[in-house]
C-alpha positions in Angstrom: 176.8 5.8 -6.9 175.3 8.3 -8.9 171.6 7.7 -9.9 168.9 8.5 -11.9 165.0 8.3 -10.7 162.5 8.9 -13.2 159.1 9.6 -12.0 156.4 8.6 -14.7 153.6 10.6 -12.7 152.7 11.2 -16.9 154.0 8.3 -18.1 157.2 7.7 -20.5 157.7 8.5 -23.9 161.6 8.7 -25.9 161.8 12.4 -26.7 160.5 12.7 -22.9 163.4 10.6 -21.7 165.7 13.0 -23.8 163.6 16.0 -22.4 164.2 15.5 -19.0 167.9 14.6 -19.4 168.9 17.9 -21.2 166.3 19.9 -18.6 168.6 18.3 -15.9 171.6 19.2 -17.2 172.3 17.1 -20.2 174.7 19.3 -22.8 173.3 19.0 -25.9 176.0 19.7 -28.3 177.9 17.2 -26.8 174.8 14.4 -27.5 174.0 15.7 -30.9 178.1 15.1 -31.6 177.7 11.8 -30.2 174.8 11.1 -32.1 176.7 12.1 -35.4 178.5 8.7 -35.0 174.9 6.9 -36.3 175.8 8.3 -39.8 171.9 9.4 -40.0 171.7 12.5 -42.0 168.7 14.8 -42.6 167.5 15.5 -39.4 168.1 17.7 -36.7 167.7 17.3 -32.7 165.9 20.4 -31.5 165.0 21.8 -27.7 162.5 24.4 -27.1 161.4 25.7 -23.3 157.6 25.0 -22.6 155.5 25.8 -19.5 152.8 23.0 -18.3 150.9 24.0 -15.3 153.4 26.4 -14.1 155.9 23.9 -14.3 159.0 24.9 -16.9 160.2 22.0 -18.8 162.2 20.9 -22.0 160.3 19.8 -25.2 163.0 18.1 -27.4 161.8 16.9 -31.4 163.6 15.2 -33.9 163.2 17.3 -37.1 163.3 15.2 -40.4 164.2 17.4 -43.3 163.6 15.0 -45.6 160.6 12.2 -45.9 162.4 9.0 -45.1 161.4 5.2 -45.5 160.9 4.0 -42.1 163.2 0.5 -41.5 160.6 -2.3 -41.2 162.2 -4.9 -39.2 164.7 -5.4 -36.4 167.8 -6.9 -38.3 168.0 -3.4 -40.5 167.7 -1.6 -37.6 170.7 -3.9 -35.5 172.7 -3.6 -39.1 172.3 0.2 -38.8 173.3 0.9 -35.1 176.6 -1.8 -35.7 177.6 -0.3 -38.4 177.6 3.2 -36.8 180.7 5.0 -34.6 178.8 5.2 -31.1 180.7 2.8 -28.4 180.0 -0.6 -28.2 177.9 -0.3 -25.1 175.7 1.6 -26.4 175.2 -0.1 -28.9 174.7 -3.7 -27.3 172.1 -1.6 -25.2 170.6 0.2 -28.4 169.9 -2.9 -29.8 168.8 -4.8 -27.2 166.0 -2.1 -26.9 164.9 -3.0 -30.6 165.3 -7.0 -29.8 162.4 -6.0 -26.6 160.1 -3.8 -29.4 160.6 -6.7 -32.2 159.6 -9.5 -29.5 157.1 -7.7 -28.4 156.0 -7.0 -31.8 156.1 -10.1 -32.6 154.2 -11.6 -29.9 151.0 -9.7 -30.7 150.9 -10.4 -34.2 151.8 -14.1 -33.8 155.2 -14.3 -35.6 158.8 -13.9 -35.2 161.7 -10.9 -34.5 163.1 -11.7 -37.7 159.7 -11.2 -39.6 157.7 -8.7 -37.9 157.1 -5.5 -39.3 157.5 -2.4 -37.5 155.1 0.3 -38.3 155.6 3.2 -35.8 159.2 2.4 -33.9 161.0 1.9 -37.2 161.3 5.5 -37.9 164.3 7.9 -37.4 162.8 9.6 -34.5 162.6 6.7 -32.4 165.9 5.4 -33.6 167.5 8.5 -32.7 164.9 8.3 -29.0 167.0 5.4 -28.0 170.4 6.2 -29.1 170.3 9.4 -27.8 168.8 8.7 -23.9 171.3 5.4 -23.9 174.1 8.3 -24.9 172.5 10.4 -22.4 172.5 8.7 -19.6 176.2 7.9 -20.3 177.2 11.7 -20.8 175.5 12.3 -17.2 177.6 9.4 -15.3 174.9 7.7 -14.5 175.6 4.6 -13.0 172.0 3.1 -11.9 168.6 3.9 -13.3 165.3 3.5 -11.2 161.6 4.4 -11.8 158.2 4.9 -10.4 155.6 2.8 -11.2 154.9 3.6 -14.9 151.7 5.5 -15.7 149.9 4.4 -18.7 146.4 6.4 -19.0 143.5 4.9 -20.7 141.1 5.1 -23.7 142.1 4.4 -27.2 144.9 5.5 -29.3 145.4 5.4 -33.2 148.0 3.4 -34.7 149.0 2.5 -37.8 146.2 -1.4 -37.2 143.9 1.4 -36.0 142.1 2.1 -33.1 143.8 0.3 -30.1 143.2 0.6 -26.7 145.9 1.9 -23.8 147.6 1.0 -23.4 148.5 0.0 -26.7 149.4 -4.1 -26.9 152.7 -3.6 -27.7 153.1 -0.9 -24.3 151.4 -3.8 -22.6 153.4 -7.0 -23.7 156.7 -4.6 -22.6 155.1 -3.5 -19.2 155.1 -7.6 -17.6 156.7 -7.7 -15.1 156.6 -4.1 -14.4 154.5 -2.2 -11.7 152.3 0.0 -13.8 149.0 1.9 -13.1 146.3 3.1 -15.2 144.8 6.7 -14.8 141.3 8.2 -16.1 143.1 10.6 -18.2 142.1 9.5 -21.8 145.3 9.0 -23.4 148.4 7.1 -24.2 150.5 8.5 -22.0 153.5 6.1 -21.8 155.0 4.6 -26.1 155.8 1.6 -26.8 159.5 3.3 -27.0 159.7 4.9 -23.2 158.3 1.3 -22.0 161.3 -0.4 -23.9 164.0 1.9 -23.0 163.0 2.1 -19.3 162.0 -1.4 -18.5 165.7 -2.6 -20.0 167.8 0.0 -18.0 165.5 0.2 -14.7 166.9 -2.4 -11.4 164.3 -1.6 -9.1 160.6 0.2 -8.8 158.8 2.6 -6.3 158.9 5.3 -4.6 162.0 7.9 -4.9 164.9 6.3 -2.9 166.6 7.7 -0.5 169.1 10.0 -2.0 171.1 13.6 -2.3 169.2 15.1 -5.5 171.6 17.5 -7.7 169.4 18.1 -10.6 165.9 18.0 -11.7 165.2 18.0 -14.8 161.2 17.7 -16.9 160.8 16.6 -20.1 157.5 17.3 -21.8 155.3 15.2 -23.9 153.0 16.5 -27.2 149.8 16.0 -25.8 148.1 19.3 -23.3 146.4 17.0 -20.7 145.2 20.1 -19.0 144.5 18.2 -16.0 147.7 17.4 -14.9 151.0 18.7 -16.3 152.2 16.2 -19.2 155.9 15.8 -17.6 158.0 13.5 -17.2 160.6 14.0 -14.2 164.2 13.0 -13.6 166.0 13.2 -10.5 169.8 12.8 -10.5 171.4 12.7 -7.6 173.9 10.1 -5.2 172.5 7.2 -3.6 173.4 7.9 0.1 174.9 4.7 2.3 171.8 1.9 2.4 172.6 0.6 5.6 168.6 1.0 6.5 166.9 -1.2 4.4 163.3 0.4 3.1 160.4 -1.5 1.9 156.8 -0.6 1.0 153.8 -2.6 3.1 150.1 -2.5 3.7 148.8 -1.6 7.5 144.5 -2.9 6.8 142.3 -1.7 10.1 138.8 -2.1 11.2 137.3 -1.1 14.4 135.4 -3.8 15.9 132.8 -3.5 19.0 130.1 -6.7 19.0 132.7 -9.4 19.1 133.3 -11.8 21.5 137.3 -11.4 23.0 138.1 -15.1 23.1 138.7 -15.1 19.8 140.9 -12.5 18.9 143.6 -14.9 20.4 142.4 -17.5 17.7 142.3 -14.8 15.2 145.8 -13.5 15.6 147.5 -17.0 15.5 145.7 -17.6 11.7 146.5 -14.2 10.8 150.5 -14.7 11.2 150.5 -18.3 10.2 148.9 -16.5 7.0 152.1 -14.1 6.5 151.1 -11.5 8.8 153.8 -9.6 9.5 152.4 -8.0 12.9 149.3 -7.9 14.4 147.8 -5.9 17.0 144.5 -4.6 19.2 144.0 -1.0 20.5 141.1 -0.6 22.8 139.4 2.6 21.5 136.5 4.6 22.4 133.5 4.8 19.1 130.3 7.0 18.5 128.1 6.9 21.5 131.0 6.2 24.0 130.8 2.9 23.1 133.9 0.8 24.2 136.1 -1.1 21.1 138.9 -2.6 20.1 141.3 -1.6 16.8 142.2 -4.5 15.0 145.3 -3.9 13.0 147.4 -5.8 11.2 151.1 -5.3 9.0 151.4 -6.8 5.7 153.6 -7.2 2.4 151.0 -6.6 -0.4 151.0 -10.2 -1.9 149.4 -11.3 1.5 146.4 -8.8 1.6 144.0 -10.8 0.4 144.4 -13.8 1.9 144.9 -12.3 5.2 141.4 -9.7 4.4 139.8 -13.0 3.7 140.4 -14.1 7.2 139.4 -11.0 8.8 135.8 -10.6 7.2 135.6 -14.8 7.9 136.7 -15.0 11.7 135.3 -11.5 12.9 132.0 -9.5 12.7 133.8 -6.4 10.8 131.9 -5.7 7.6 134.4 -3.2 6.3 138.1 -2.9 6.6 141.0 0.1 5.9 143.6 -0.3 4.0 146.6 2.7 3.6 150.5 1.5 2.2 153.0 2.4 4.2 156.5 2.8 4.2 158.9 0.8 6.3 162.6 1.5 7.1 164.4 -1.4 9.3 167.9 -2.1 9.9 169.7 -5.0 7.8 169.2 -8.0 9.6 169.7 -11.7 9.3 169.5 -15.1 12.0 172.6 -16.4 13.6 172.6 -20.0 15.5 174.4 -19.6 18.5 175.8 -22.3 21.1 175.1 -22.4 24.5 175.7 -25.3 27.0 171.9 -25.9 26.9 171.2 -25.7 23.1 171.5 -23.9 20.5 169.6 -20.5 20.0 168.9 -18.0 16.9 169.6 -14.8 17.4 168.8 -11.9 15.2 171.4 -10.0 14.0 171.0 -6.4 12.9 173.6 -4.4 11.6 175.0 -1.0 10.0 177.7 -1.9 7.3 179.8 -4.2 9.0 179.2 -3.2 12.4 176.8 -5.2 14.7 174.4 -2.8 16.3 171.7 -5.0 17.2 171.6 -8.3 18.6 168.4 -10.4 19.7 167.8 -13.5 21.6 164.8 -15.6 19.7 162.4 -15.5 23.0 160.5 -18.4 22.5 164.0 -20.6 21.9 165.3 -18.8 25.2 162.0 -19.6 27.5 162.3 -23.4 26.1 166.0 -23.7 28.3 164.3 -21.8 30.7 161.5 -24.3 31.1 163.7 -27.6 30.6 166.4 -26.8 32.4 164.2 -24.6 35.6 166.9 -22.0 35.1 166.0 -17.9 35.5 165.0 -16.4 32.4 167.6 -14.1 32.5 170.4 -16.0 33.0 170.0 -18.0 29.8 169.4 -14.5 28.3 173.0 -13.3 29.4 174.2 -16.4 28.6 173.1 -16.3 24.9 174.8 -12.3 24.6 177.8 -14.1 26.0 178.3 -16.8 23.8 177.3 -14.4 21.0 179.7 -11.7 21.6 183.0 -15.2 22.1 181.3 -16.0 18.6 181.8 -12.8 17.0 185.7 -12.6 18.3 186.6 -15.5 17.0 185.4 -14.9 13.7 
């Protein structure tokens, strides 16, 4: 599968989308052709090489030749892209881009798609922003978009309701949903038209996946952060087999050396009735050779709080470390198996099709052990037996 990553370290803006595409390969006579089916005259689509930082990059403008009324609302905008020669994908996609801007629109001034007003993504340069990286992305093969977490900076921005801060309402309404992140860079860094085209075409958020890159390509924005480089990066490249699935967790720490032992028993029972997904102690050695234990506990980030929350209540920790980390585990899922004694799960893990991995539940195992007086390890061999009868008659 061939994919695209873009990595809003900048944020997201439509000529950056374009940017990126034709830095990463992109032909652009054979997008400006395709373009030609909009039946939009009077402008022209026009690359230049820049240098941010070091960094080379692609700085691609729509040139109007000719002042032309911006179309106010989303049905002349729909009416437009139908009636134009670009495939019918395209321009289902297209104009569902324009539904998201006019309901978002819509939503902060209190009134519906059909009457809204645009006043900035009405004009041909956006128009042209969304045909062409929909066009774009088609031209490249690519058959699955992803993205970081979208940057959006911070300050105010002028529009045409005035001074607005960032990011702007409509960015905002389009962002739900979405992992974004704020920066202390004082400026809008991600449009109202990047939000809409990347939130609609991007299944999944985070950190570059695994993958075999082919191309990079940077697309630059107007603004000369100074900063940081004002980029926007694309990776393209082939999704490699996801037999190991990844996921992104918090590991939160605190060394703790005036507490009483007897309750880190107590303490580690709440913590993974609370979602915990591991938890742990690690004698250690602190300042003054004084002897202490590492407290340290595994958690997806929707449980941090809560699980924080029990830390600073049951312990004498006044302070606690928190990193994310990233976590690669083999596809797994639980399997009852029979035995003559009972039933026990068993986790399964396994690469494709193939069964690589295979786990008696412990505490389901030591139950028959104790009820029946029976060796631990007999039930134990029992259970791989019954398993492996299970999985050839299948």
């Amino acid at each position: 599968m061939k994919l695209a990553y873009f990595d809003c370290f900048s944020g997201v803006s439509g000529d950056m989308i374009l940017g990126a595409m034709v830095d990463a390969g992109l032909d652009l006579r054979r997008l400006r052709s395709k373009l030609s089916g909009l039946k939009i005259k009077g402008y022209e689509l026009k690359t230049r090489k820049v240098t941010q930082l070091g960094i080379s990059a692609t700085k691609l403008d729509v040139i109007a030749h000719e002042i032309r009324r911006p179309l106010e609302n989303f049905r002349s905008i729909q009416r437009l892209i139908q009636a134009s020669r670009i495939e019918h994908a395209v321009k289902d996609q297209a104009v569902k881009v324009f539904h998201r801007l006019a309901t978002a629109e819509a939503k902060i001034h209190g009134k519906t798609t059909d009457t809204v007003r645009f006043f900035e993504v009405g004009h041909l340069d956006t128009i042209v922003d969304v045909v062409g990286a929909l066009l774009g992305l088609r031209l490249l093969g690519i058959e699955k978009v992803l993205s970081s977490p979208i940057t959006t900076g911070t300050g105010l921005v002028r529009t045409a309701h005035g001074l607005l801060p960032v990011p702007a309402p409509m960015t905002a309404e389009l962002l739900k949903g979405v992992p974004m992140v704020s920066s202390d860079i004082q400026c809008e860094l991600t449009t109202p038209t990047g939000a809409a085209i990347l939130t609609m075409l991007a299944e999944e958020y985070g950190s570059c996946p695994m993958m075999t890159v082919s191309a990079v390509g940077y697309g630059a924005g107007d603004h000369d952060l100074r900063v940081q480089p004002n980029l926007l990066r694309l990776f393209i490249g082939h999704q490699q087999e996801r037999w190991i699935e990844q996921e992104r967790l918090v590991l939160i720490e605190t060394n703790i050396d005036d507490m009483n032992p007897q309750i880190y028993d107590y303490l580690m029972g709440r913590l993974f009735s609370l979602g915990a997904l591991d938890v742990y102690l690690t004698p250690i050695l602190m300042k003054k050779g004084r002897p202490a234990t590492l407290l340290s506990i595994l958690s997806e980030p929707d449980n941090v709080q809560g699980l924080m929350e029990i830390v600073f209540a049951e312990t004498t920790t006044l302070g606690l470390r928190l990193q994310e980390v990233a976590r690669r585990k083999l596809p797994r899922k639980s399997q009852l198996v029979k035995t003559p004694w009972g039933n026990v799960h068993v986790k399964v893990a396994t690469k494709g099709k193939k069964v690589v991995k295979k786990i008696p539940e412990m505490d389901d195992c030591k139950r028959i052990a104790e009820k029946t007086g029976l060796p631990l390890v007999r039930i134990l061999e029992a259970v791989h037996k019954s398993f492996e009868k299970s999985v050839k008659g299948a």
